[in-house]
NURO-651873 format. One line per 2 residues: for each residue x, y, z of C-alpha. Coordinates in pm, 1 decimal. Example, Ala and Ser with C-alpha at 12.3 -4.5 7.8 and 13.67 -1.06 7.14 Angstrom:
BEGIN
1230.0/-450.0/780.0 ~ 1367.0/-106.0/714.0
This chain:
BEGIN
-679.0/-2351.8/555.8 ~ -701.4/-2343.5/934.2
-668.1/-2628.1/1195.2 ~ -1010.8/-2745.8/1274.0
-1146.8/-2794.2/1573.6 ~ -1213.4/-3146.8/1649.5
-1311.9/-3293.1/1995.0 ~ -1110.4/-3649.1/2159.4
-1325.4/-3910.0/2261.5 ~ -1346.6/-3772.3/2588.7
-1556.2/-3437.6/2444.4 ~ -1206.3/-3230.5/2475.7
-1164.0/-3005.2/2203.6 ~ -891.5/-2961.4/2063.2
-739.5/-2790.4/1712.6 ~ -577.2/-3056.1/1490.1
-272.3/-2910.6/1380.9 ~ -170.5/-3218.4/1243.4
-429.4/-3288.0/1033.9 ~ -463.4/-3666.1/1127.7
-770.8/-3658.7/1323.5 ~ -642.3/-3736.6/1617.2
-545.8/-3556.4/1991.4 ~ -175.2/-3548.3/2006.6
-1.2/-3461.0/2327.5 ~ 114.5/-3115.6/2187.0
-228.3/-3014.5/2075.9 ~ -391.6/-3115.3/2421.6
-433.0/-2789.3/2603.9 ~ -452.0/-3020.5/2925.9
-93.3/-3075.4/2931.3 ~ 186.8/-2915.5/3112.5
371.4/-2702.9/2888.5 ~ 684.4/-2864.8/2882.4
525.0/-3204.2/2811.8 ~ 364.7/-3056.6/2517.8
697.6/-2913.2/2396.3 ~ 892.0/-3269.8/2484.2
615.8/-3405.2/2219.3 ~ 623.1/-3148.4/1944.2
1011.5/-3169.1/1955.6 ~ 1011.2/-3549.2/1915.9
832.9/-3489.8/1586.7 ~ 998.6/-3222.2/1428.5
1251.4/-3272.7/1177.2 ~ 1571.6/-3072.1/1149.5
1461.0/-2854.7/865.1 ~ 1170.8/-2768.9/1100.4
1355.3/-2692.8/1400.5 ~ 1622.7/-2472.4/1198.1
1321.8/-2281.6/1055.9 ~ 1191.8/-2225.0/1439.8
1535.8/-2044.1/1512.8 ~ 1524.3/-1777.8/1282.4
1323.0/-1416.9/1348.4 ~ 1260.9/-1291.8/1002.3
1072.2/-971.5/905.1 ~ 712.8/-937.2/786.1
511.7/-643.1/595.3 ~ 91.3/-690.7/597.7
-30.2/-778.3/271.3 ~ 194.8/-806.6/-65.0
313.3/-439.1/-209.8 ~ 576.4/-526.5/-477.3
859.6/-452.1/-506.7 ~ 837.2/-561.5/-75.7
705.7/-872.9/-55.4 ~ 538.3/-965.5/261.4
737.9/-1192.5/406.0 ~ 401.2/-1434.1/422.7
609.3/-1691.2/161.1 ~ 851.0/-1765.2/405.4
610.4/-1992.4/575.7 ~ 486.6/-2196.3/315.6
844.9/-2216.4/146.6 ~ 1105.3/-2240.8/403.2
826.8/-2234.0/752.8 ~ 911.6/-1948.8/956.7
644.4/-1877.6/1220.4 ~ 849.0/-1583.3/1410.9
841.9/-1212.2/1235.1 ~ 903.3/-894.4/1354.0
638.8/-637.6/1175.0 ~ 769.4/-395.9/993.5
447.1/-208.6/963.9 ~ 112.9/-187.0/1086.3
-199.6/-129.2/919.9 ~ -532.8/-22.5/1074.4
-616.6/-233.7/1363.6 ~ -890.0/-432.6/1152.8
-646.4/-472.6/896.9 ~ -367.2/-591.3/1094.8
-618.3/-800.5/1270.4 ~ -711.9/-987.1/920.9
-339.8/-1012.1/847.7 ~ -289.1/-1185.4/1111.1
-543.1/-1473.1/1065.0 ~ -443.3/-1490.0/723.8
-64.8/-1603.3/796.8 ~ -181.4/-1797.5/1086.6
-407.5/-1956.8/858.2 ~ -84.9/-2057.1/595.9
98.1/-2147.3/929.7 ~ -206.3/-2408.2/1033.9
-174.9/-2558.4/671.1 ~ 173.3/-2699.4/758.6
289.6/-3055.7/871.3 ~ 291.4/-2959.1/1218.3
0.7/-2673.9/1269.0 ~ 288.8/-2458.0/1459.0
158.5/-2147.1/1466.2 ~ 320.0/-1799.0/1362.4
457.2/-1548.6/1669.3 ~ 458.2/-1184.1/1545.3
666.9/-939.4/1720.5 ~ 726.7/-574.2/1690.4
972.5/-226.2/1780.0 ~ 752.6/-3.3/1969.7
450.7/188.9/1828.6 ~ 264.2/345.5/2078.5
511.0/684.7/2064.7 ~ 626.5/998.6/1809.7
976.7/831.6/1697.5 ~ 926.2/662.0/1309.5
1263.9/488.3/1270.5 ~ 1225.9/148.3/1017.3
1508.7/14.9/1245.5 ~ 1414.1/81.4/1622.6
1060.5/219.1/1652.1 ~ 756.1/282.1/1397.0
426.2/518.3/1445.1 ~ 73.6/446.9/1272.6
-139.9/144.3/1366.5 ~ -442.5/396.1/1527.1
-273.2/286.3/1831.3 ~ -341.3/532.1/2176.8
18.1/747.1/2163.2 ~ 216.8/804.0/2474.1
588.7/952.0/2536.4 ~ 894.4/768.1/2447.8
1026.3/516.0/2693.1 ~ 1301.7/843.1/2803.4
956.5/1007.7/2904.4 ~ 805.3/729.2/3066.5
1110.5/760.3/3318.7 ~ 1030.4/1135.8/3378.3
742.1/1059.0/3501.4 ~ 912.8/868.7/3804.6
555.1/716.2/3841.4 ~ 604.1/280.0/3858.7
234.2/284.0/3909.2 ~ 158.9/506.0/3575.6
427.7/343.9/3364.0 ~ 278.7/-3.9/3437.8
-121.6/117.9/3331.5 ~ 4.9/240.3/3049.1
223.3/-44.2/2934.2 ~ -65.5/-280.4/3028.3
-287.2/-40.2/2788.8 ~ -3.1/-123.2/2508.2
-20.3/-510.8/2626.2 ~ -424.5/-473.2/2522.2
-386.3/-332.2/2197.7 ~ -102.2/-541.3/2073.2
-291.5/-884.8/2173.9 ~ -590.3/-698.3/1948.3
-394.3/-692.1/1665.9 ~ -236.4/-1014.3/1704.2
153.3/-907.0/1809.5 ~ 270.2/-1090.9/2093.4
614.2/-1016.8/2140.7 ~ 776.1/-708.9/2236.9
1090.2/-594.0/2117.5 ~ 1150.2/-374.4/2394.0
1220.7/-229.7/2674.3 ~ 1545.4/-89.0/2599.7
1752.7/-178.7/2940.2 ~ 2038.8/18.5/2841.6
2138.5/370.0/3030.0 ~ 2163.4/661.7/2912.2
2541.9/758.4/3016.0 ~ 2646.3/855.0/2666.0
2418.0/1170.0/2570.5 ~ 2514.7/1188.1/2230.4
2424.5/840.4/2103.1 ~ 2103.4/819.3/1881.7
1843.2/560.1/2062.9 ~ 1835.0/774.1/2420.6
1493.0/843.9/2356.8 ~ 1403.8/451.8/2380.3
1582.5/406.6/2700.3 ~ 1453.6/505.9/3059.0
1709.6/739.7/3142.2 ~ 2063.6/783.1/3263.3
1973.1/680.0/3645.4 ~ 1991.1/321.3/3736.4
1783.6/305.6/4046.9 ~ 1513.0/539.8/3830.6
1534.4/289.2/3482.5 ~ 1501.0/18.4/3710.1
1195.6/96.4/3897.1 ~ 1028.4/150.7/3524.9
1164.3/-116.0/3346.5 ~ 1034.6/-346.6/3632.5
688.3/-165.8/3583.9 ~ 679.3/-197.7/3210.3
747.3/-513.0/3159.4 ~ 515.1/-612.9/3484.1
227.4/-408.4/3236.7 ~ 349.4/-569.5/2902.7
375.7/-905.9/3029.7 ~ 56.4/-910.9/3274.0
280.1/-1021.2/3613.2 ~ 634.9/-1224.8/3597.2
526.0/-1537.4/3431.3 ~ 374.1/-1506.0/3027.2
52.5/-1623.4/2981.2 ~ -204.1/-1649.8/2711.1
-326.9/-1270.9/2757.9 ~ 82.7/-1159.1/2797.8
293.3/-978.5/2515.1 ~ 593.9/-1146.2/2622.6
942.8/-890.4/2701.4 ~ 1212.2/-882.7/2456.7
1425.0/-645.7/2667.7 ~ 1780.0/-522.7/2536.2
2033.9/-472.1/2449.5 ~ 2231.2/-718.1/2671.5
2472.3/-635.6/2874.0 ~ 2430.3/-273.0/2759.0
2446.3/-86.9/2455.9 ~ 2409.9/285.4/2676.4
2836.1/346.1/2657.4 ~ 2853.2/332.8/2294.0
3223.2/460.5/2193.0 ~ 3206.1/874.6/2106.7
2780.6/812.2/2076.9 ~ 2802.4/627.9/1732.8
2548.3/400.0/1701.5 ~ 2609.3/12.5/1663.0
2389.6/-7.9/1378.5 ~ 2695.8/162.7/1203.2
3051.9/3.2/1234.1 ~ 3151.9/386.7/1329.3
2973.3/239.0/1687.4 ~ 3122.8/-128.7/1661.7
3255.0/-96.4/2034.4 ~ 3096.0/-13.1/2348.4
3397.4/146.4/2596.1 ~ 3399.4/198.9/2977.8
3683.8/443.9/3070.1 ~ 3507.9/441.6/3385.6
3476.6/78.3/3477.7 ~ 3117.2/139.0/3537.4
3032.2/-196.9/3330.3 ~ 2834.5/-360.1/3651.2
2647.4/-20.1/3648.5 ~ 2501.2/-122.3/3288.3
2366.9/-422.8/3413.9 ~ 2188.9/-315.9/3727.5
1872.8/-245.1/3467.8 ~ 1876.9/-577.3/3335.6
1911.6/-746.2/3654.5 ~ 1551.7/-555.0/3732.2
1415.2/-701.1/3410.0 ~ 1556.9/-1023.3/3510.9
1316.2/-1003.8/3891.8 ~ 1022.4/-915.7/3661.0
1050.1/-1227.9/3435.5 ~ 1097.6/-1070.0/3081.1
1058.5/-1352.0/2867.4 ~ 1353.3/-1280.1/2631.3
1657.4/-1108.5/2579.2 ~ 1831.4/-945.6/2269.7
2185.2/-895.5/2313.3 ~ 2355.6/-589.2/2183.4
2561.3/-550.6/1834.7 ~ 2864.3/-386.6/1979.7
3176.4/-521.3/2095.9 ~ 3191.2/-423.6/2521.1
3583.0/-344.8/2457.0 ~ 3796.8/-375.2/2783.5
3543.1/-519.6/3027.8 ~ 3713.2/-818.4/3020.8
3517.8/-1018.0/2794.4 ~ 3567.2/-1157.2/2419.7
3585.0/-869.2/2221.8 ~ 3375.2/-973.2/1991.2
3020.3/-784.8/1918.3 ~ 2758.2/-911.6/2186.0
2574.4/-1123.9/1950.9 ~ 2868.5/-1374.3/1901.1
3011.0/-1348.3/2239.9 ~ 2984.0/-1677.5/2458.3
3106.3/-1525.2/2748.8 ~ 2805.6/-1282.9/2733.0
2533.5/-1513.1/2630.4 ~ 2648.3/-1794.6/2813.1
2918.5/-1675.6/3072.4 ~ 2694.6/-1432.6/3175.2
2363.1/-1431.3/3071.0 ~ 2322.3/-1791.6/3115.8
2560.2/-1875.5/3416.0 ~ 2551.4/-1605.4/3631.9
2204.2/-1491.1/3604.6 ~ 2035.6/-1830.4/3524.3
1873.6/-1678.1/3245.1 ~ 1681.5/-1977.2/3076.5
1467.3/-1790.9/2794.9 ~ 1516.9/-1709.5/2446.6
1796.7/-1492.2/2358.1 ~ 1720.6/-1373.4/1981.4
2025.7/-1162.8/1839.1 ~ 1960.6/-821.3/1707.6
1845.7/-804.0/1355.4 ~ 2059.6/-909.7/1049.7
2404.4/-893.5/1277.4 ~ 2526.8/-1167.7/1039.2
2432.3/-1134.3/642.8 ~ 2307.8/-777.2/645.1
1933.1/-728.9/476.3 ~ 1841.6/-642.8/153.1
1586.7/-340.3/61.5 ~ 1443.0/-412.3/-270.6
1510.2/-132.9/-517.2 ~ 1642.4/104.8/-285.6
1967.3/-81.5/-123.8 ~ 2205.4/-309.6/69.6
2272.0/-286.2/420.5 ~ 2539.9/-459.9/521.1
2569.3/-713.7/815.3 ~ 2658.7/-583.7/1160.8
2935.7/-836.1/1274.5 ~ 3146.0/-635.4/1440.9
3462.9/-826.4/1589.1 ~ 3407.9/-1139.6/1390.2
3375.6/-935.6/1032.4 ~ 3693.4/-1154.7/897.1
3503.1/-1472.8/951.3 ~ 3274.3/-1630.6/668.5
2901.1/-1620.9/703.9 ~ 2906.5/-1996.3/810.2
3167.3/-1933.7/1104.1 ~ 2974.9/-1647.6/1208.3
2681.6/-1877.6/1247.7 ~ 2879.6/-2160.7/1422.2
2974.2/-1869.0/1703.7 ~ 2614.8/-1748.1/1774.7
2501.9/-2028.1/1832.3 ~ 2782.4/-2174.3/2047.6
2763.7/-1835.8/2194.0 ~ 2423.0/-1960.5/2339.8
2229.4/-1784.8/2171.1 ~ 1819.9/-1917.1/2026.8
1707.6/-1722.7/1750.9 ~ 1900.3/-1548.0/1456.7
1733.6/-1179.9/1436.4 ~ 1622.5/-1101.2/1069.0
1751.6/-1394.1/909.4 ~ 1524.8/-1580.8/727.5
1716.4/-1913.9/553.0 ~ 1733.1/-2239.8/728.1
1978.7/-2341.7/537.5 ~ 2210.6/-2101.7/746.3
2171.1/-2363.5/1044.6 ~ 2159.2/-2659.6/858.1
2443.0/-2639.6/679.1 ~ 2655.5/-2588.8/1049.2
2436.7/-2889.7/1136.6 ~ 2565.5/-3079.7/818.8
2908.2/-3002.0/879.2 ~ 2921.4/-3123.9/1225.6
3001.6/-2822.0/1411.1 ~ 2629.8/-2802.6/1537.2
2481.5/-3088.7/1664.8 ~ 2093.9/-3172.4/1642.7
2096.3/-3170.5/2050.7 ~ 2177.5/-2811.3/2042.5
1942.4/-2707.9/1830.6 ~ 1665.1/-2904.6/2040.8
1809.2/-2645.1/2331.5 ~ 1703.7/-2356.2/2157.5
1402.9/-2490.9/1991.5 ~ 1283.2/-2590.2/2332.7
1257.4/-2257.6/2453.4 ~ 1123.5/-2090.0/2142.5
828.0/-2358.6/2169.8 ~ 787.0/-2293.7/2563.1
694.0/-1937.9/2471.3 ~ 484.0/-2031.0/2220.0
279.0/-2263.7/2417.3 ~ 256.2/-2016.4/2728.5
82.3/-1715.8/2512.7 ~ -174.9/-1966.8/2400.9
-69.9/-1968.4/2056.0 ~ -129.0/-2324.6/1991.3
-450.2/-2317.9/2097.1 ~ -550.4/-1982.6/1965.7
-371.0/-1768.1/1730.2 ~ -666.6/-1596.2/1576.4
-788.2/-1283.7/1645.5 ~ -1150.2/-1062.5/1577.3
-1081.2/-784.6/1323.6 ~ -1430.0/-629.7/1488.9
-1307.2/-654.4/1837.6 ~ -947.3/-504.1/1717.7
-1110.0/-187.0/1543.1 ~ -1321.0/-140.2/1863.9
-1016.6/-178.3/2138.7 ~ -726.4/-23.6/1966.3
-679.5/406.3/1997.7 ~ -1066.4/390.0/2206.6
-1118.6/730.8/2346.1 ~ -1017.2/593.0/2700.8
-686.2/454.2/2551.5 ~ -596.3/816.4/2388.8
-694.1/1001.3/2712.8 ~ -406.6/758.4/2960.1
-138.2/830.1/2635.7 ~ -245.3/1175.2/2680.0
-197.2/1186.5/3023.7 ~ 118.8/993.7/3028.3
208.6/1297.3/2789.8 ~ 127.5/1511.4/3025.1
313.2/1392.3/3349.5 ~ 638.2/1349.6/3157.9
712.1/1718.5/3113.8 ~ 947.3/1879.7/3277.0
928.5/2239.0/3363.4 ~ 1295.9/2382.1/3377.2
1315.3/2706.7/3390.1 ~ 1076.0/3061.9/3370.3
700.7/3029.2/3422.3 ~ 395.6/2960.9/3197.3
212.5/3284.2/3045.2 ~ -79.2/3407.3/2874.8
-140.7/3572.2/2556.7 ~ -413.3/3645.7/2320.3
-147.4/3698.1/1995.8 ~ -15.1/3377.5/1928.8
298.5/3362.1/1739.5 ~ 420.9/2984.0/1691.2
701.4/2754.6/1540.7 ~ 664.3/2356.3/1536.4
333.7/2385.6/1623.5 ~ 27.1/2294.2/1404.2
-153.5/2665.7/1340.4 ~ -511.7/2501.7/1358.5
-449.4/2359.5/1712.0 ~ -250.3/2704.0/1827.9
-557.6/2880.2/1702.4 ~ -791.6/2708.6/1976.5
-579.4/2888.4/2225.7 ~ -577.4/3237.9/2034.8
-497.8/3452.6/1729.0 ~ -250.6/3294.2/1567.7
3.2/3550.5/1367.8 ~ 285.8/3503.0/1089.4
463.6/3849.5/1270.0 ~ 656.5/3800.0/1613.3
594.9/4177.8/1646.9 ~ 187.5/4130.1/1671.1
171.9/3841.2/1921.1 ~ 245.3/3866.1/2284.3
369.9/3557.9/2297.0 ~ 549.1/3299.9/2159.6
524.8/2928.7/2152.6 ~ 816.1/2724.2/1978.3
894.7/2366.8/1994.6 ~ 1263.8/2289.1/1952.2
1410.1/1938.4/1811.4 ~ 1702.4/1896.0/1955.4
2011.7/1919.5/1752.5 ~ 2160.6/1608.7/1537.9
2464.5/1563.8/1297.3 ~ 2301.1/1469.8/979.4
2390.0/1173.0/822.9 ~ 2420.3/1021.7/481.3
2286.1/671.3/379.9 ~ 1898.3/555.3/387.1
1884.2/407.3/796.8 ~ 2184.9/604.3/910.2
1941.3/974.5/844.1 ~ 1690.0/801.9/1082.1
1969.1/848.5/1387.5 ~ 2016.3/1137.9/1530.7
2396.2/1168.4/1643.5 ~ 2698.8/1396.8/1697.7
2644.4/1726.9/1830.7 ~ 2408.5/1869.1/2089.5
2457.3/2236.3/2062.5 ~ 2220.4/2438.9/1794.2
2415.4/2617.3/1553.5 ~ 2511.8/2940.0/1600.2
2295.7/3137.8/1349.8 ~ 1943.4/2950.3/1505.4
2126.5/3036.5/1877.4 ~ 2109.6/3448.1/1739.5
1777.7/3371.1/1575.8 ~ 1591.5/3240.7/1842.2
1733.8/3497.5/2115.2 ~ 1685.0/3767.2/1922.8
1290.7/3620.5/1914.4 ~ 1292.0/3571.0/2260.8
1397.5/3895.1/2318.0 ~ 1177.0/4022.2/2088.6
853.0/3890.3/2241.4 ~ 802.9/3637.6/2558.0
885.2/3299.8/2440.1 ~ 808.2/2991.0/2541.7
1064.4/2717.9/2437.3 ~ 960.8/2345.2/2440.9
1208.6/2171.0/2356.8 ~ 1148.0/1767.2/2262.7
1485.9/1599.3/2437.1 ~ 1493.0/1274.1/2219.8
1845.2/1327.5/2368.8 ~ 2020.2/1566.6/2654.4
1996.3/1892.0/2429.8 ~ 2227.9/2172.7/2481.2
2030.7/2440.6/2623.7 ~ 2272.4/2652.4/2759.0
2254.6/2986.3/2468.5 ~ 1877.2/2996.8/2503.2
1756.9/2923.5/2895.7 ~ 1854.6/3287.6/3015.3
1583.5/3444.1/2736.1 ~ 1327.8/3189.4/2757.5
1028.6/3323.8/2925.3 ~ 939.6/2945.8/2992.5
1173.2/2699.2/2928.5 ~ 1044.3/2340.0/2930.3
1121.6/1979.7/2841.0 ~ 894.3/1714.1/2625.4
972.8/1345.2/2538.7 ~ 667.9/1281.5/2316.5
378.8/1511.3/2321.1 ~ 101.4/1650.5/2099.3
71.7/2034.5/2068.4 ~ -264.6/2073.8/2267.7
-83.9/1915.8/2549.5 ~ 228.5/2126.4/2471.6
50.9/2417.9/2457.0 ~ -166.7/2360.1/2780.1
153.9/2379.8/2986.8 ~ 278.3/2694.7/2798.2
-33.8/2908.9/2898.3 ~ -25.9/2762.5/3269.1
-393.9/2549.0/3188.5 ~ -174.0/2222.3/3317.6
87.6/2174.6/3540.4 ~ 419.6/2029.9/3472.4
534.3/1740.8/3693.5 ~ 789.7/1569.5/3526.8
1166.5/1544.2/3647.8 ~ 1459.0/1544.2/3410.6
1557.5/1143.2/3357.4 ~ 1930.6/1260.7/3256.7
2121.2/1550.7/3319.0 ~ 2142.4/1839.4/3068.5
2511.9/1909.2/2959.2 ~ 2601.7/2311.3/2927.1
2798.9/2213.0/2601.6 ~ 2937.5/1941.3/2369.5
3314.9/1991.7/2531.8 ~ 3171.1/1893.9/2870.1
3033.1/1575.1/2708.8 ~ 3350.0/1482.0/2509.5
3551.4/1505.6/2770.3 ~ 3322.6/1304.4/2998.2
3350.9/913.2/3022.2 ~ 3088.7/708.4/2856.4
2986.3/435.3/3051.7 ~ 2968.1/681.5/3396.4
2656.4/833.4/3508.1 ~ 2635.1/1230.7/3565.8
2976.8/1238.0/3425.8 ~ 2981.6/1611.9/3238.3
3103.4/1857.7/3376.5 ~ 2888.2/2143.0/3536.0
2555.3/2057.6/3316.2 ~ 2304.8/2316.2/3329.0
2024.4/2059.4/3471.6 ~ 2060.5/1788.1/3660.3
1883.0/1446.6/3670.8 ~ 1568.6/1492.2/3882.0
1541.1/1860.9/3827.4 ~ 1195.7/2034.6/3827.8
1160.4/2364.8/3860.5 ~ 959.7/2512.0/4128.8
């Protein structure tokens, strides 16, 4: 069932999302904004405003033992999901009519936001970043930033603004704000780099792309930057998804430096904010993790930097998420794990914060509501925002999209050929020079591509040279999400070190190595023929600035430590803090 679209007396049409027949203030496009919200908040119950303030998750289409997430409207009526995964462009298209569709059938008509981790680059992690969709494929954010290109950055992110709105996402659970300072922890890759002059310049430009200019509007995919005030100096690189990274630290006292990125996103008007999981230990604040922390949210956030959109809280931060079949993650509460569930709740929200990230039962708010220790007037706070946003990206008025015209604009030829280019521009040529060769010997690299460029052999000895991409080097983990980040060391073991020189010596070799973080290159730059630096690339373009067919323009976004001593015994939270690296930020070989 759908709203229909009736007209007022006058002739204005207008969609009936209250099913009386009649043009309410909230439905009349006419309006100011917040005139439409004051009205649609005057007739929402409790139950319906608790319901606005959680985020949940949502999968397309019903594949037990995962249900959608679709029943949470009709039962308990959520309208804000983050998608967990995308179908084809027509399918995710169709999906989202259909939930708008159960949305429209409510009391009220409100109509369903859908949000989303990136998708337009190589990283597939079902906690910070997904692939698939058929959507045109750039670099990571870390490669958008080696570009040093505001102007590039902000086509490209406008390119990802047109596709989303396709498909029917309209929020954006990124940019990452945080700095890279740390090089060992696992999300570098979604940050623009360990420069804050540089990550502010593209943050400004992405979100300026994403968001269609400083104010959302009904062709915008509203900002949810992060991780507030800066989840970059995570304690020894653990990640905060883990309680091993409960704590950011800053031994250097560089915890202004971490916000100089946000304060960019702030001048660009990103619509919301996420804070962080981790606890910023010793800056003077509550130590208690971000999420909970009123003198974050509202000391800071609020106060100083008259932040008035929605703050959502990162994703299941207070009763951990269930995976059907497979297993329990638990909640990421870290300072306030000693508190109950309903505490916990109490805190968020007189932390300041809107929206409670992956939680999906009212009843969480409206039992705090119930007790007393929330009142009704706080929740209309919150609520009021969440609806503002809402009303700006047209949602009200329009939620549906065309499956036809979202098969046609998503991954078109023209939208590949900027992702390719932004590819491109991001590497970074360190070290050596490109060469030719007929004899292609090749590692990493899909045969059937290499073999475009030349023979392609199994033997090192019968090529003349050799092409290998390089991941860079992780501490693997146990558990299902804790595999899916790449942490600990950055040096390659010692037998791959001997294997790879002894190649390299063996035969020119070109070494491309993909720096999802600031790999240790040290053992291998003196016998690389070429030595370069990717953030996101497929193997044609890879492979064009091996043999010298493309040039290589990219600067480095962080520096690249000579080993994993200089980075241990460097401080977290300072920029260009290791000792002696063997790149530095901004280097380009010429």
């Amino acid at each position: 069932m759908t709203a229909p679209l009736l007209h007022a007396e006058d002739g204005t049409p207008f969609r009936d999302l209250n099913h009386n027949g009649t043009m309410e203030p909230y439905e009349d496009r006419r309006l100011p904004v917040e005139e439409r919200v004051e009205d649609l908040l005057g007739r929402m119950t409790v139950e319906e405003k608790a319901a606005q303030m959680l985020h949940g998750r949502m999968l397309p289409g019903e594949n037990p033992p995962f249900p959608s997430g679709a029943h949470l409207i009709t039962e308990r009526g959520l309208t804000h999901f983050a998608m967990m995964a995308v179908p084809d462009p027509r399918a995710m298209a169709e999906w989202n009519n259909h939930v708008q569709g159960l949305a429209a059938a409510g009391r009220l008509g409100i109509p369903v936001t859908l949000s989303s981790d990136p998708r337009h680059g190589f990283t597939a992690n079902p906690a910070t970043a997904h692939t698939g969709g058929g959507f045109s494929t750039g670099p990571e954010p870390i490669g958008l930033a080696a570009t040093d290109d505001p102007e590039l950055v902000r086509r490209y992110a406008d390119l990802i603004r047109r596709e989303l709105c396709a498909v029917g996402i309209r929020v954006a659970i990124h940019p990452m704000a945080d700095l890279a300072t740390e090089p060992r922890w696992a999300r570098i890759s979604g940050t623009f780099g360990e420069c804050p002059e540089r990550a502010s310049r593209m943050i400004a430009a992405y979100i300026d792309g994403l968001q269609s200019g400083p104010a959302i509007g009904r062709d915008s995919v509203a900002c949810m930057t992060k991780h507030f005030p800066g989840g970059g100096p995570q304690l020894a690189g653990e990640d905060s998804h883990f309680a091993a990274g409960r704590s950011l630290t800053y031994p250097g006292g560089a915890f202004e430096t971490h916000l100089r990125p946000f304060e960019a996103a702030f001048a660009a008007g990103t619509a919301q904010i996420m804070p962080a999981y981790a606890v910023p230990a010793g800056s003077g604040l509550a130590e208690v993790g971000a999420n909970f922390n009123r003198d974050v949210i509202t000391g800071l956030l609020r106060e100083r930097y008259g932040f008035d959109g929605v703050v959502c809280t990162d994703f299941n931060a207070i009763t951990g998420m269930e995976v059907p079949g497979l297993v329990s993650l638990p909640p990421r509460h870290w300072g306030v794990e000693r508190l109950s569930v309903a505490e916990q709740v109490v805190l968020t929200l007189d932390a300041g914060a809107d929206q409670l990230g992956g939680e999906t039962d009212p009843e969480l708010i409206l039992a705090a509501v119930r007790s007393g220790a929330v009142t009704e007037a706080r929740l209309d706070e919150s609520v009021r925002r969440i609806l503002r946003d809402t009303f700006l990206l047209g949602l009200f008025d329009d939620p549906y999209v065309d499956p036809q015209a979202a098969a046609a604009l998503v991954g078109t030829p023209d939208g590949r050929a900027l992702g390719r280019e932004v590819q491109r521009r991001s590497l970074v040529h360190l070290a050596g020079e490109p060469r030719t060769g007929t004899r292609l010997y090749v590692e990493g690299v899909d045969a059937a591509v290499a073999a475009r460029y030349g023979t392609v052999v199994d033997d090192p000895s019968l090529a003349d040279l050799a092409v290998v991409r390089l991941a860079t080097p992780y501490e693997r983990r146990e558990g299902l999400l804790e595999q899916h980040f790449h942490s600990g060391s950055l040096e390659f073991e010692p037998a791959e070190v001997e294997r790879l020189t002894a190649l390299a010596d063996a035969v020119p070799t070109v070494f491309a190595a993909q720096l999802e973080r600031p790999a240790v290159l040290t053992p291998l730059a003196p016998h690389a023929a070429l030595l370069l630096g990717e953030f996101g690339a497929a193997d044609e373009v890879v492979l064009d600035a091996a043999l010298g067919r493309a040039p290589m323009v990219g600067s480095l976004p962080f520096d690249l430590p000579s080993s994993d001593a200089a980075v241990a015994a460097a401080r977290e939270d300072v920029p260009f803090d290791t000792q002696a690296p063997l790149f530095r930020f901004g280097h380009r070989a010429v």
